[in-house]
N, C-alpha and C positions, 0 to 999 in steps of 0.2 A: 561203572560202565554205563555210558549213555544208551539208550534204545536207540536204533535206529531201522526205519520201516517204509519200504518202498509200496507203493502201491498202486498197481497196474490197472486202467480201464481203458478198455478198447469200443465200448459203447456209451451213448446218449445217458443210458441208467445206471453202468459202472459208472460214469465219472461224476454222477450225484449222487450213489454210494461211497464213492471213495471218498469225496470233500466230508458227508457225513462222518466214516471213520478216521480221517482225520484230528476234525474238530473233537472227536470223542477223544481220542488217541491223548491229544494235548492238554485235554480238560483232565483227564486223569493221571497224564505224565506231562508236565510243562517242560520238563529238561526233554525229551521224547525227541529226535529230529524225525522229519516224515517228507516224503516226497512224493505227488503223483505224477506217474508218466501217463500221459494221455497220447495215443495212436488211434489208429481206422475212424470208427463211426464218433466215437468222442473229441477228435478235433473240430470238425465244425462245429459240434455242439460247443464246445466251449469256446469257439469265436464270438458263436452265435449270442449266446449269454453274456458278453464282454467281462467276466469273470477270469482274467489273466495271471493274479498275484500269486506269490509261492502259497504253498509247495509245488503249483501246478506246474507243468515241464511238458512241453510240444513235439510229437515227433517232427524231425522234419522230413524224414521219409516219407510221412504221410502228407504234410504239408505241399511238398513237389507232386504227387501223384496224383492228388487234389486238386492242384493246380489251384492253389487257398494262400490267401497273403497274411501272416500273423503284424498287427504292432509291434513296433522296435521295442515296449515294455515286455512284451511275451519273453519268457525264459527257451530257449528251443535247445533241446539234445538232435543229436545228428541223426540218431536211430532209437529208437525206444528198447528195441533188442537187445543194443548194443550197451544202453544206459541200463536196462534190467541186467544183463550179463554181468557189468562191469561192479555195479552195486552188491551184487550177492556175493560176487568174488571178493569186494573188500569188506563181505560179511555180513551186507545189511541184509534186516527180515523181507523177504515177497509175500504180498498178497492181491490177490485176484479179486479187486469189486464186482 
């Protein structure tokens, strides 16, 4: 059974926790999948950093309210909510950076 591990930062220092747990995550389980949903204060920071590649995932609820243009390489979920909801539903682990 594959790990799979979602993980959610909604600020500046969740989302350079999370990249942290990530790279831990993978270093210790290379088979591991991991995803982080970045919303609120963590999308511009992660504009800002030009730091785009997976696992990272862009709300875009927040994107529009922001009024924030991501590159066509950004990955975007439609709602971070809705991508945390839907991922625990098909069983993946949450974790709060």
């Amino acid at each position: 059974m594959v790990l799979r591990l979602l993980i959610h930062a909604p600020t500046p220092a969740a989302l350079a926790r999370a990249r942290s747990n990530a790279r831990n995550l993978l270093r210790a389980d290379p088979t591991a999948e991991v995803e982080i949903v970045a919303n609120a204060g963590a999308v511009p920071a992660a504009l800002e950093s030009g730091e785009l590649e997976p696992p990272l995932l862009l709300c875009g609820n927040t994107l529009a309210a922001q009024d924030l243009t991501a590159p066509q390489s950004a990955r975007i979920v439609p709602a971070a909510v809705l991508h945390i909801a839907t991922r625990q539903h098909e069983g993946w682990a949450y974790m709060r950076a």
